[in-house]
NUZARO-299081 format. One record per residue (C-alpha): x, y, z; residue in one letter; residue number from 1. Coordinates in steps of 0.001 Angstrom, whole numbers. Example, Ala and Ser with C-alpha at 12.3 -4.5 7.8 and 13.67 -1.06 7.14 Angstrom:
2
[pt [12300; -4500; 7800]; 'a'; 1]
[pt [13670; -1060; 7140]; 's'; 2]
This chain:
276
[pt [0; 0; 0]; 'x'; 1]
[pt [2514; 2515; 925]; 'x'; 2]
[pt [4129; 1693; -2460]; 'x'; 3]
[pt [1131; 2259; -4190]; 'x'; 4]
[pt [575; 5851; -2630]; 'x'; 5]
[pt [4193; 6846; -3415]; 'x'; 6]
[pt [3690; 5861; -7069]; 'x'; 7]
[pt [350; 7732; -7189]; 'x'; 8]
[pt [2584; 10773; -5530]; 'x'; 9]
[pt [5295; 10768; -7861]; 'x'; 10]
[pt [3832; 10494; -11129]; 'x'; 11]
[pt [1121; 13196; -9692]; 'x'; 12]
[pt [4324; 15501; -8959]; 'x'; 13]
[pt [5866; 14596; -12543]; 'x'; 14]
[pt [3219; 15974; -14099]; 'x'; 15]
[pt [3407; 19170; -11796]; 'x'; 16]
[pt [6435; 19742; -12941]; 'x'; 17]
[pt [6171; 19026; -16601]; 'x'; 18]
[pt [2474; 20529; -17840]; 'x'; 19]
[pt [3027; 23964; -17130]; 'x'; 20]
[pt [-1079; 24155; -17369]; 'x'; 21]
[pt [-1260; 21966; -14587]; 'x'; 22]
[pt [-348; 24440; -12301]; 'x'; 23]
[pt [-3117; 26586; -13219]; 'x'; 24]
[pt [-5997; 26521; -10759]; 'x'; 25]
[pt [-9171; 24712; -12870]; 'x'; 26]
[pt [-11818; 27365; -13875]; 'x'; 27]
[pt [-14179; 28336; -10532]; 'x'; 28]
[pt [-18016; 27104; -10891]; 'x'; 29]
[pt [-20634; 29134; -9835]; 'x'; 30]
[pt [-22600; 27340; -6821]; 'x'; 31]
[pt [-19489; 24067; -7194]; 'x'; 32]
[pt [-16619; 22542; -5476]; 'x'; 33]
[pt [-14107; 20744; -7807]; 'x'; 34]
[pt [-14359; 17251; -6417]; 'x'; 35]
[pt [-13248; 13863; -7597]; 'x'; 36]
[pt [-16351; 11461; -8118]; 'x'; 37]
[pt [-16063; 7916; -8223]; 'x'; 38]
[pt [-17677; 6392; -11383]; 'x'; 39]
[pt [-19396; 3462; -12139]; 'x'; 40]
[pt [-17372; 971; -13220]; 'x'; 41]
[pt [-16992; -2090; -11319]; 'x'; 42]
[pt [-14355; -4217; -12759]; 'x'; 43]
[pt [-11672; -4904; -9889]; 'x'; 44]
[pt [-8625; -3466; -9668]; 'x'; 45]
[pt [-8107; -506; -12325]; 'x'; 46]
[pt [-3980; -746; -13957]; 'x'; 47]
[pt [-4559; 1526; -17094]; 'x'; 48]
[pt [-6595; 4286; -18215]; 'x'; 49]
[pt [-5791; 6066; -21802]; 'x'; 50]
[pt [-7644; 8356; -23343]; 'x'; 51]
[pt [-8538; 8522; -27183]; 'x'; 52]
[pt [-6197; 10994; -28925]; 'x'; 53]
[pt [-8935; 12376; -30973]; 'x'; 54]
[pt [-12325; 12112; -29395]; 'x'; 55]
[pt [-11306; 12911; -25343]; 'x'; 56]
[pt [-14788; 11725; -24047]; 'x'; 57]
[pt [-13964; 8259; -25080]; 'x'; 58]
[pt [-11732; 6826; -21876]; 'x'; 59]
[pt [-10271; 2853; -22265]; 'x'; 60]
[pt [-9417; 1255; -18686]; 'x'; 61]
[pt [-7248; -1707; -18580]; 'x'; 62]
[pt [-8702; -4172; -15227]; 'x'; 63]
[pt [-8018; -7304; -13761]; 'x'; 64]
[pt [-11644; -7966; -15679]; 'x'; 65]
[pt [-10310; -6817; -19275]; 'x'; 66]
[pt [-11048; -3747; -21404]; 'x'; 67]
[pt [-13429; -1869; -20587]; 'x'; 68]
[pt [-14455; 1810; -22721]; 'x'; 69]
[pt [-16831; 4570; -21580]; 'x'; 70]
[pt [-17810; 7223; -24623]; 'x'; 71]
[pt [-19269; 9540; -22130]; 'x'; 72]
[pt [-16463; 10831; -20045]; 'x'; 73]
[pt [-16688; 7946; -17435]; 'x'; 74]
[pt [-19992; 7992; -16584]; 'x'; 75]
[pt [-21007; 4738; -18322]; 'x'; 76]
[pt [-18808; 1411; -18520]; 'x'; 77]
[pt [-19251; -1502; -20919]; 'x'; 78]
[pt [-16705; -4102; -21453]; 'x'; 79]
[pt [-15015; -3918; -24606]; 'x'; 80]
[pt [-13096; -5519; -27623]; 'x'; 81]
[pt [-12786; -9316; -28019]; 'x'; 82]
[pt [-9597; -11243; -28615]; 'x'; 83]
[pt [-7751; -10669; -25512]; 'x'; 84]
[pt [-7392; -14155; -24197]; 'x'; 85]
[pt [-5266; -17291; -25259]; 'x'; 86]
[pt [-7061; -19989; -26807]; 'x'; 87]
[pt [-9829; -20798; -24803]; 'x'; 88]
[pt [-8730; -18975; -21752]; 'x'; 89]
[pt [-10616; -16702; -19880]; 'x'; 90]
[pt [-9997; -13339; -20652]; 'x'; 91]
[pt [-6388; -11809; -19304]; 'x'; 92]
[pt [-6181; -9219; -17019]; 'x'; 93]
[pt [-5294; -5545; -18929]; 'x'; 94]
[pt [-2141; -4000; -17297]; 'x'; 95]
[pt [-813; -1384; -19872]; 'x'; 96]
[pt [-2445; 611; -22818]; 'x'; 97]
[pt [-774; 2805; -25605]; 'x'; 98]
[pt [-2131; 3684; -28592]; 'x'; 99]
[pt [-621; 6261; -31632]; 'x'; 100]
[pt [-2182; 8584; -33753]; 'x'; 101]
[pt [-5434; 8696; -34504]; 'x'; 102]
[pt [-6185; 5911; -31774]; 'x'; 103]
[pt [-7157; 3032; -34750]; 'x'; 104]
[pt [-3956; 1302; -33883]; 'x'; 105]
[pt [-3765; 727; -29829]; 'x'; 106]
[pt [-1504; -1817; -27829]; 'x'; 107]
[pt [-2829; -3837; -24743]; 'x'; 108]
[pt [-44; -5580; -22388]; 'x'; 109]
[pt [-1617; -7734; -19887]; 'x'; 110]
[pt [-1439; -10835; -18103]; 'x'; 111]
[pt [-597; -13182; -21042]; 'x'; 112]
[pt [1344; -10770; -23478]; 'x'; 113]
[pt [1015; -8216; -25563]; 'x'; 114]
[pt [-2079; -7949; -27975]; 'x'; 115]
[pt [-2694; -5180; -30533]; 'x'; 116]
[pt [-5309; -4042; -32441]; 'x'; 117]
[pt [-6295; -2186; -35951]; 'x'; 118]
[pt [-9590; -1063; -35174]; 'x'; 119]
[pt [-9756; 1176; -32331]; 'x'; 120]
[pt [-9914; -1802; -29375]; 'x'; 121]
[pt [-12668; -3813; -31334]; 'x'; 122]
[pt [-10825; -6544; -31814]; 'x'; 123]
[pt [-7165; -8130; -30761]; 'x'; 124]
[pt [-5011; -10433; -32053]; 'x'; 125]
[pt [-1425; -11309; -30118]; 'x'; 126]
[pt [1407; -11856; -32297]; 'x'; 127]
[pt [4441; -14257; -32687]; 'x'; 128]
[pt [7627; -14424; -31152]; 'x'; 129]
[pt [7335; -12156; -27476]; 'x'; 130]
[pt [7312; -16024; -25446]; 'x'; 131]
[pt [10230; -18879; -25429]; 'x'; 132]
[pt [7587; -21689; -25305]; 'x'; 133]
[pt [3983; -22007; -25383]; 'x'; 134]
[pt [3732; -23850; -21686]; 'x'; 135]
[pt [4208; -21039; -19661]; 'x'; 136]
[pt [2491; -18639; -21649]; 'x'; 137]
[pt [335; -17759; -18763]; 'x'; 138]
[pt [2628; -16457; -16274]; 'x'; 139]
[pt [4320; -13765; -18480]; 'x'; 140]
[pt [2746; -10302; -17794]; 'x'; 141]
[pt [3594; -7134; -20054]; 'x'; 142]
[pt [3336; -3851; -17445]; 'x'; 143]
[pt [4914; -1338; -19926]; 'x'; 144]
[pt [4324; -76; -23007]; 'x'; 145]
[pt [6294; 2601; -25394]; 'x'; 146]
[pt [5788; 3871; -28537]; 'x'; 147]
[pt [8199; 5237; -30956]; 'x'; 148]
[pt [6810; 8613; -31594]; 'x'; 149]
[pt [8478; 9013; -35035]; 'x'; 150]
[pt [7795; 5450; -36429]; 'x'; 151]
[pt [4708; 4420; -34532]; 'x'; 152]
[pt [5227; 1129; -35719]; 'x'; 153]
[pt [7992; 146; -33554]; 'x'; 154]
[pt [6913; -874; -30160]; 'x'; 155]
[pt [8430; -1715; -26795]; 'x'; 156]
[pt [6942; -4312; -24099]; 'x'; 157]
[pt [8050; -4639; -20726]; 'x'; 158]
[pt [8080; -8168; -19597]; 'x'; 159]
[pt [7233; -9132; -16135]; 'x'; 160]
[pt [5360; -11900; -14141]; 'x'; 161]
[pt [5841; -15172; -12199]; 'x'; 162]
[pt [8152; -16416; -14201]; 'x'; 163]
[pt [9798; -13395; -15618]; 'x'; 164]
[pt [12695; -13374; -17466]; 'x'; 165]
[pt [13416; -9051; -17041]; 'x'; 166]
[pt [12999; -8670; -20736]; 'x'; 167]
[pt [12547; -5470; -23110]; 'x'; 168]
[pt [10752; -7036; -26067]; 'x'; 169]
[pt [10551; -4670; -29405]; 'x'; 170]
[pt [8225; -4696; -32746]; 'x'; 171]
[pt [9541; -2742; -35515]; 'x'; 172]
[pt [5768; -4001; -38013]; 'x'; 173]
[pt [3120; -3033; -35368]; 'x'; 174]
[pt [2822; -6346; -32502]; 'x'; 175]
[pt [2826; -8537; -35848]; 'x'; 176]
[pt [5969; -9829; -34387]; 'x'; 177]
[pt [8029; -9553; -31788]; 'x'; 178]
[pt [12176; -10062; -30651]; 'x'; 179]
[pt [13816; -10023; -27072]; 'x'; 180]
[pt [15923; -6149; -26999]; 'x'; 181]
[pt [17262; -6455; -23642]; 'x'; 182]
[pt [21001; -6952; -23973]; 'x'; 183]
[pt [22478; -5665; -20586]; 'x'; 184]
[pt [19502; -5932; -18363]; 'x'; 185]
[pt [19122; -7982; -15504]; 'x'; 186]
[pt [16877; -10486; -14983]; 'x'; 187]
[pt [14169; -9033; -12992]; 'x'; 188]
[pt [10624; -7164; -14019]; 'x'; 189]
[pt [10662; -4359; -16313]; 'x'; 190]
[pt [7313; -2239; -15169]; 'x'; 191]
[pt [8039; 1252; -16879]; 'x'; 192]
[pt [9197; 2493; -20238]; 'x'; 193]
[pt [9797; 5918; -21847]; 'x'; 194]
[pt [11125; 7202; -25167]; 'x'; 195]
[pt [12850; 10349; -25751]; 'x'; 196]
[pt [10465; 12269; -28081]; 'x'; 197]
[pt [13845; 14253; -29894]; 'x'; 198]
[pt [15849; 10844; -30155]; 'x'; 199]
[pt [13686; 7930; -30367]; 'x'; 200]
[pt [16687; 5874; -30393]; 'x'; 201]
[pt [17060; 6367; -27064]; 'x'; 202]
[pt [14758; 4525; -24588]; 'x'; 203]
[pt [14545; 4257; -20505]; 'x'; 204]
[pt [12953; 1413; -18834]; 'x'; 205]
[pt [12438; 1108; -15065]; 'x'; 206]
[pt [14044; -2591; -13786]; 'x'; 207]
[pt [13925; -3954; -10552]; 'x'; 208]
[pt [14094; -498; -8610]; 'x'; 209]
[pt [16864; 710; -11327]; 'x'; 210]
[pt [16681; 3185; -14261]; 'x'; 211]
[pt [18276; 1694; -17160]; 'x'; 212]
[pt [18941; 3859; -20895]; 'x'; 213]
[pt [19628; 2284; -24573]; 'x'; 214]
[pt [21346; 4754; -26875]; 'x'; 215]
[pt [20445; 2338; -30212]; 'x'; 216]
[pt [17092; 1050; -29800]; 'x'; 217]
[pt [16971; -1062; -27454]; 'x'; 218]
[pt [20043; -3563; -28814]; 'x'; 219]
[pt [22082; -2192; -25739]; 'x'; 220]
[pt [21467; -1171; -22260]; 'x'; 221]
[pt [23399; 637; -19553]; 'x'; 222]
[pt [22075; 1313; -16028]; 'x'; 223]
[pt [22392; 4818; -15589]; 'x'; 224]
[pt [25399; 6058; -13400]; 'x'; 225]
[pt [24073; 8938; -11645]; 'x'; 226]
[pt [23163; 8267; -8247]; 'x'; 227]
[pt [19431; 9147; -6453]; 'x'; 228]
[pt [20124; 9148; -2819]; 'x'; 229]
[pt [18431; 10780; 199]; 'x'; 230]
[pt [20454; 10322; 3402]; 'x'; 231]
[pt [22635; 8167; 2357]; 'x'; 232]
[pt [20349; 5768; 800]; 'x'; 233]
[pt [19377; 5055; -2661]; 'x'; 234]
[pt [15816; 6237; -3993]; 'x'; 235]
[pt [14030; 3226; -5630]; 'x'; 236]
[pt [12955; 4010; -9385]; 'x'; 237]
[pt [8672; 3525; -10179]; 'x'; 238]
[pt [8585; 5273; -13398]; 'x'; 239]
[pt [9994; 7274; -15560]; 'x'; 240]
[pt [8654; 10172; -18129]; 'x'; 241]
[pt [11104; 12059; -21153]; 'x'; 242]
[pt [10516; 14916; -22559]; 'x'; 243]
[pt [12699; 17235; -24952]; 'x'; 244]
[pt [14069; 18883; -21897]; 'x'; 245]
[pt [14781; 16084; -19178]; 'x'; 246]
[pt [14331; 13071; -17757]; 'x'; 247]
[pt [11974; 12392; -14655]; 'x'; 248]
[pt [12096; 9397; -12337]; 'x'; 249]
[pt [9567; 9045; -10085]; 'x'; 250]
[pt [11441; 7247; -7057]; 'x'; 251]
[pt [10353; 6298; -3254]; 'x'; 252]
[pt [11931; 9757; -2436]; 'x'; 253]
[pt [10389; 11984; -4609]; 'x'; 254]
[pt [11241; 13160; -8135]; 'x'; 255]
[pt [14210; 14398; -9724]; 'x'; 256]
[pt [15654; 15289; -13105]; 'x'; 257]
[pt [18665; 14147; -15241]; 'x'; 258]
[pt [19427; 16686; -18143]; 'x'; 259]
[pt [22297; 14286; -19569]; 'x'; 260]
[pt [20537; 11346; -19951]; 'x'; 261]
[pt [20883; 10309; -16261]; 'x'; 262]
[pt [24454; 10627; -16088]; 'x'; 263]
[pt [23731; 13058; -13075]; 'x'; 264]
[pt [20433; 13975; -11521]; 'x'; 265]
[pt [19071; 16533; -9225]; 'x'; 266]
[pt [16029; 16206; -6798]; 'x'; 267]
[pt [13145; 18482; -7711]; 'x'; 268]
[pt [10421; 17306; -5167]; 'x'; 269]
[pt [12206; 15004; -1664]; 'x'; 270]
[pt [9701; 12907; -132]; 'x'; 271]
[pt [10731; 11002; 3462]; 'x'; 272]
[pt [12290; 7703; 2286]; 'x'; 273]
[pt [9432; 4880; 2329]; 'x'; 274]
[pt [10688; 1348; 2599]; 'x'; 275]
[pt [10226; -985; -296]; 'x'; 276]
């Protein structure tokens, strides 16, 4: 739990920090008190929400139930596409969502893999290559999805789960296929992934705690050198967002920002240390 609120904490500070219009106070309503309201949907635990790039009052959630899509905002739920499941399996629990331009083409990673679709979520299809054997496809998870913003055909999976191998998968045609990219890393769960929007060459993915950085596309990675600590003791990575000025980590002691590709960083918001 305390995990959980120090994620929700960081990435809420990230964003502080990097949407200027954040920071403006939201428009006063006469006889109203902005409030957050819980909507209806009802589908267990809630691990992605993305919003269509083109038509903002349709909202995709990824649950431990599926896909689900409202087209009014959130006020209304229904479950969504078909396709996400493995042969006759029920259907896998939705972890990540991306999608790229006009939100026909989206990405789903869940529980079994990573699916993609052509048709705006309508229907999936999973494609070859992400999994060593068929036996265990089950217990592979994909948390983390990135997009390359320049060829939006190239696609990066974080690979995670029971029997995780701490694997960066890539597709260069879409999620038609799919090839390990995770030379350098170690062995453990890759939850978060970013691309630099200037050099899309160069990608960050969150393992085990640690930021790690590919200069070539994910062929190669280095964990980054510069150190996050807060009284003498490291600050455990959660996520990570790039943009053309910086990069953010989101850590268990706040935020801070690398402006050399996390060869040195600097704290921007220090939060007490929170065990892990």
């Amino acid at each position: 739990m305390r995990r959980l609120v120090v994620v929700l904490i960081v990435v809420f500070a990230i964003g502080l920090l990097t949407v200027p219009s954040l920071l403006l106070s939201p428009a006063a309503t006469s006889g109203a008190t902005p409030a957050w309201q819980k909507t209806s949907l009802d589908a267990g635990k809630v691990h992605a929400v993305l919003v269509h790039p083109t038509n903002p009052a349709t909202v995709f959630t990824g649950t431990d139930r599926g896909l689900f899509r409202s087209t009014d905002r959130g006020e209304t739920w229904g479950q969504y596409g078909t396709g996400i499941k493995i042969g006759s399996s029920t259907t896998l629990k939705v972890l990540a969502l991306a999608t790229a331009g006009d939100g026909s083409r989206m990405y789903a990673g869940t529980s079994g893999g990573a699916f993609q679709s052509t048709d705006g979520g309508a229907t999936w299809s999973q494609g070859s290559g992400m999994f060593s054997g068929s036996v265990l496809l089950n217990y592979y998870a994909i948390d983390a999805l990135a997009i390359d913003p320049v060829h939006p055909q190239t696609v990066y999976a974080g690979d995670s789960g029971m029997m995780t191998e701490g694997r960066v998968l890539k597709s260069v045609d879409g999620g038609a296929t799919w090839t390990t990219a995770a030379s350098g890393i170690s062995g453990h769960d890759v939850t978060a992934l970013a691309i630099d929007p200037g050099r899309p060459s160069t990608v960050y993915a969150v393992v085990e705690d640690s930021l790690y950085v590919s200069g070539d596309a994910g062929a190669s990675w280095t964990k980054t050198a510069g150190g996050m600590e807060v009284n003498s003791s490291d600050a455990h990575v959660l996520t990570v967002l790039v943009n053309s000025d910086a990069v953010y980590a989101g850590t268990t002691a706040g935020v801070w920002k690398s402006r050399d590709g996390g060869v040195t960083w600097s704290a921007l918001v220090v939060l007490p240390a929170v065990p892990t």
